[in-house]
C-alpha positions as CSV (number, residue, x, y, z in Angstrom):
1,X,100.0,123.7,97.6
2,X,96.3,123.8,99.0
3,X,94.3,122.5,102.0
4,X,91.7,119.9,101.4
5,X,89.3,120.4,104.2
6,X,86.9,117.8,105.2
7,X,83.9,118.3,107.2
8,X,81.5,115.2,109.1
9,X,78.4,115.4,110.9
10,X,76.2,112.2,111.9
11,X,73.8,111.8,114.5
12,X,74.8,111.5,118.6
13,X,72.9,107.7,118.3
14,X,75.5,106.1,116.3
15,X,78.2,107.4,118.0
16,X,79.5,103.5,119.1
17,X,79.7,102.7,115.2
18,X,81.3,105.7,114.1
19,X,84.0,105.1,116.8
20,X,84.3,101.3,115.4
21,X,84.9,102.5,111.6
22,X,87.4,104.9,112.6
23,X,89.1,102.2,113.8
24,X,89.2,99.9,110.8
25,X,89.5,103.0,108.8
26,X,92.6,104.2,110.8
27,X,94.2,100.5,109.6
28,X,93.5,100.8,106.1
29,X,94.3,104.0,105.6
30,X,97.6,105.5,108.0
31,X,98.2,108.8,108.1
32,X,100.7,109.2,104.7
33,X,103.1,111.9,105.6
34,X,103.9,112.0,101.2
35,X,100.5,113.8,100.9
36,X,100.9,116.6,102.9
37,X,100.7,118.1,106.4
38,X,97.6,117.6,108.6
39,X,97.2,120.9,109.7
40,X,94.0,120.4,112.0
41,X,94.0,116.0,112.4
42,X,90.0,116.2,113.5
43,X,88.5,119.0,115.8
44,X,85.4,117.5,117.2
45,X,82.2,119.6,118.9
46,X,79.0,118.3,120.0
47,X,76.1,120.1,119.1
48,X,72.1,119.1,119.3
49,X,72.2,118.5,115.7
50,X,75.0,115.6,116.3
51,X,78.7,115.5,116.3
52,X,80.6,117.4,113.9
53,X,84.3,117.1,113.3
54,X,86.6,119.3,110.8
55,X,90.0,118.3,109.6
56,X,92.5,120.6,107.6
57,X,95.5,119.1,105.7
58,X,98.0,121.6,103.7
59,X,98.6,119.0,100.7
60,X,101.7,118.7,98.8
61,X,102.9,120.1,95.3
62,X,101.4,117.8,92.9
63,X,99.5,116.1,95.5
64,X,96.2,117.3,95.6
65,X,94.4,115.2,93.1
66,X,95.5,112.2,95.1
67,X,95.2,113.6,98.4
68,X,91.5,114.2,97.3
69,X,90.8,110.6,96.0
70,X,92.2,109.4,99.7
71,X,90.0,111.9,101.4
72,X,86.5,110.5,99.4
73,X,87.9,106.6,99.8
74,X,88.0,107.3,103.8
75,X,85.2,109.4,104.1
76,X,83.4,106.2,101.7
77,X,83.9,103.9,104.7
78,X,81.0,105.7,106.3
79,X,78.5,105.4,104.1
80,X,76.6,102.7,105.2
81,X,76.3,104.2,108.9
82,X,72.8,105.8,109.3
83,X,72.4,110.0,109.2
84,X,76.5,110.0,108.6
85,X,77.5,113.0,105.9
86,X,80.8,114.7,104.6
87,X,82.0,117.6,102.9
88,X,85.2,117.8,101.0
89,X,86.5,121.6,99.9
90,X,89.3,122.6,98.5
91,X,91.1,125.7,99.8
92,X,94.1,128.2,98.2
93,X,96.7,129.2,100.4
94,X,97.2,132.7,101.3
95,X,100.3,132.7,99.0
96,X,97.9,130.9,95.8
97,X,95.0,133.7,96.4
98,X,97.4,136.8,96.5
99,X,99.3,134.8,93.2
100,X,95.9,134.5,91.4
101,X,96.2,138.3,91.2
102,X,99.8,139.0,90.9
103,X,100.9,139.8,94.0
104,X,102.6,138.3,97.3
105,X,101.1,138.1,100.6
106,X,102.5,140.9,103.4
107,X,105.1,140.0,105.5
């Protein structure tokens, strides 16, 4: 298992469309419990650069290269709004990172 973790930042202004594709985008793609867990569905802070939102999902074993194609076809739906950008990491669990060195986590 891993977290994909997606950041967004666009611009207060457009605000009204970003609000409108989240919408449509919410339609096409529903929330599809097979992938994995949304750990953190969408913290959002308002800052003077913008909006900026963060969303954490602990995917699935065998999921992930999936779970990563959904994540750039949402964040896709954006593209054509004005100042809007994404970020899309991938992150090891705690139990992955201590297994990269031969060990397990402390209880």
């Amino acid at each position: 298992m891993a977290y994909i973790v997606v950041y967004t930042r666009w611009p207060s202004d457009v605000i009204p469309e970003i609000v409108k594709k989240a919408i449509e985008v919410a339609r096409k793609f529903p929330e599809d419990e097979s992938l994995g867990e949304s750990v953190v569905p969408n913290a959002v802070k308002g800052t003077l650069d913008g909006i900026t939102t963060l969303s954490v999902t602990l995917v699935k074993e065998g999921k992930l290269e999936e779970g990563l194609r959904r994540a750039m076809a949402t964040l896709a739906m954006y593209a054509s709004i004005p100042g809007f950008e994404y970020s899309i990491e991938t992150w090891a669990t705690l139990e992955e990172a201590y297994g990269a060195i031969g060990q397990k986590p402390p209880e």
